[in-house]
N, C-alpha and C positions, 0 to 999 in steps of 0.2 A: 484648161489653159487660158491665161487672161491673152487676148491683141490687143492690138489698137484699131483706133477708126477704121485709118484707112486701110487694115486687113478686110476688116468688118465687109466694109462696102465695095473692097473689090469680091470677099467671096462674092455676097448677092448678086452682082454684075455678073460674072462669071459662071454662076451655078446655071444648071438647065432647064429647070423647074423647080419651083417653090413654094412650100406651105407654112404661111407665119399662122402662128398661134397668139393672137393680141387680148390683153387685157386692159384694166382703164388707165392704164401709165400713158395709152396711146391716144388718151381724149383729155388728157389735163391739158395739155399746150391748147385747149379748144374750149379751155374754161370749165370742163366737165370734172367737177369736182371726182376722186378716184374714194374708196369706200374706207381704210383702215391706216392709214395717214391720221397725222397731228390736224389737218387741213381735211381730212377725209369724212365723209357721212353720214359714217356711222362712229364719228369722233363724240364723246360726252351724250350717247345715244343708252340706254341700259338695255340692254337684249335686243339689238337690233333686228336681229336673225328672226326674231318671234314676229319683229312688224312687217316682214317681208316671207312669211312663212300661209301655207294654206291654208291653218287653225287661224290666225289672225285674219284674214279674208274673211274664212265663213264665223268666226264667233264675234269680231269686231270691225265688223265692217266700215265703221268710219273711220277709227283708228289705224286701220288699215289705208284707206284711200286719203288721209290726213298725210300719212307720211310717204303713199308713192308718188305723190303731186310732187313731193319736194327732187323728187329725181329727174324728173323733167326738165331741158336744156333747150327749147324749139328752136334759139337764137344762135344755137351755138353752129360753128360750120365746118368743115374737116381743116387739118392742119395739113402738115407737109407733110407726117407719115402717112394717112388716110390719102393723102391725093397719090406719093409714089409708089404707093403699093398698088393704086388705080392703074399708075400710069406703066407697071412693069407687067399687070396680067396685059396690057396691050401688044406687049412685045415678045413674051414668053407665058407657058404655062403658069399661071399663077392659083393657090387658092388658101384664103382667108377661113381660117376659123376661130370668131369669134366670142369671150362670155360679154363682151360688150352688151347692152340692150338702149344705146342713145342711135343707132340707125347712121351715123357718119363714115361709117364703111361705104352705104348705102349710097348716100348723099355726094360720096366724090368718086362714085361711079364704078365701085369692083362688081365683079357679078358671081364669080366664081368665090362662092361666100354661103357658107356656113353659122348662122346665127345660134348658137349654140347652149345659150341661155334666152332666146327670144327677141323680141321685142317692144318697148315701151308702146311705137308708133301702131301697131295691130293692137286693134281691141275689140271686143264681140264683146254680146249679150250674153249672160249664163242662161238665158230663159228662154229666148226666143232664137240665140247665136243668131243671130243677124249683126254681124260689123258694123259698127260704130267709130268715127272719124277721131281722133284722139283728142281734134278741138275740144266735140263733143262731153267726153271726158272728163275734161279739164275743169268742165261748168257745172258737171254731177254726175256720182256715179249709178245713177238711175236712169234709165234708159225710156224716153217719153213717149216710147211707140205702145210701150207694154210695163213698164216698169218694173222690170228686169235688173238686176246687179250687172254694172259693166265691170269690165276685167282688162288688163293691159295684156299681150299676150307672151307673157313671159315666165321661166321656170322660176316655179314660189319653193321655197324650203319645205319639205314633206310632200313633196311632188315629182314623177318619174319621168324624166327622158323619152319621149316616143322613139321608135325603133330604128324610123327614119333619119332622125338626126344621130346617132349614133353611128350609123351605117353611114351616111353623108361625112361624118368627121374624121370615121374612123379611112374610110377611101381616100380621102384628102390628105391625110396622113403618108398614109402608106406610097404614092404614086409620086412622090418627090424625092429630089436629088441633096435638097436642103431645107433643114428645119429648122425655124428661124422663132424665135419664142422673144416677144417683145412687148414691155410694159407690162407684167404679171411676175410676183413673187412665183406663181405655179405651185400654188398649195391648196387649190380648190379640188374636191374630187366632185364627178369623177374626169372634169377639163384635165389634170395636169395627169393623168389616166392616159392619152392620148398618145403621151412619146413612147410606150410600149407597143406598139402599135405599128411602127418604123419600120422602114426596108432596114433590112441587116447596112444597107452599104451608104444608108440615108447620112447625112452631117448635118449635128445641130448644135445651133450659135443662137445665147441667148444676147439679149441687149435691156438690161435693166439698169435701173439704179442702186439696185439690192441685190446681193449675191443671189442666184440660186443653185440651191443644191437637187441634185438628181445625178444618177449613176450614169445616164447615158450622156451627161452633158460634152463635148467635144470641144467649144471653145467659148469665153463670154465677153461681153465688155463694159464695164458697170459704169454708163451713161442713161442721162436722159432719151428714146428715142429719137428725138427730131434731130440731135448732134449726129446720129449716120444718118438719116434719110435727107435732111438738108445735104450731104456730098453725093446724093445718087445723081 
């Protein structure tokens, strides 16, 4: 069932606890380019998935580090969804589980945060795993202690989940009052996996620009994010 805004944002104000589910809808207002968009990253890209895949890492390693430099945003800094989603785990149960990997969850201070595809900003050595500052990174992906392949520390396509984060997303899920799914079509497996997951008595309200479809959907409102988080 479609509301309006200001349904929208009294649920959140109202609910008791809350687990948003964010995707990169929630980092364009921040310049962060979003991935399958006319505007997006992998727009006029030919197999994108391959350049951000594990076989691309180990068999083309420059081609690889050529194209995840381009993901990179250092400059970029949270917007008003990223700060009131800060600003509500202050006040109530709050927690964040993001596929995001730009760290602006990070950056405008939630802590109850689930990074669920990783992130750009961790990076280690494959050779010696000694961390590596992302500066570092940015200047080569050979590591000059040992000359080692650096790695940004995020899930590559042909790459499994540790058990931890699963358990992490999947708990976050589950111990809320409302599920709030924002800036994500929710077609990614196994992220959009998650809302099965739900207290039976849980309510979930998407806020996209693009319909989504899923059977447990309860209410949506097809906006840009920052249109309800600018009236919290």
């Amino acid at each position: 069932m479609e509301i309006t805004i200001q349904a929208a944002v009294q649920k959140i104000q109202e609910a008791k606890s809350i687990t948003f589910l964010t995707g990169a809808g929630v980092s364009t207002p921040s310049g962060v380019p979003d991935y399958r968009s006319l505007k997006g990253i992998y727009h006029g890209i030919e197999a994108p998935e391959y350049l951000l895949s594990i076989d691309c890492l180990n068999q083309e390693p420059e081609k690889f580090y050529t194209f995840v430099k381009t993901l990179y945003h250092p400059t970029a800094e949270p917007n008003v969804i990223h700060q009131k989603m800060a600003a509500l785990e202050r006040r109530k149960p709050v927690w964040i589980v993001s596929q995001n990997i730009d760290g602006l969850h990070q950056a405008a201070g939630s802590q109850h945060l689930v990074n669920f595809h990783g992130s750009l900003y961790n990076c280690h050595c494959r050779k010696c795993e000694q961390t590596v500052p992302w500066q570092e990174y940015l200047k080569s992906d050979r590591h000059e202690n040992c000359g080692g392949q650096i790695r940004p520390g995020i899930v590559l396509y042909g790459e499994g989940f540790t058990d931890d984060t699963i358990r992490q997303a999947i708990q976050a899920v589950n111990v809320s009052d409302l599920l709030v799914i924002v800036g994500t079509s929710f077609q990614v497996h196994p992220f959009c996996d998650l809302i099965y997951e739900k207290n039976e008595k849980t309510a979930v309200l998407a806020i996209n620009r693009t319909p989504i479809h899923i059977p447990t959907l309860h209410e949506f409102v097809e906006v840009d994010g920052s249109t309800v988080f600018e009236q919290l």
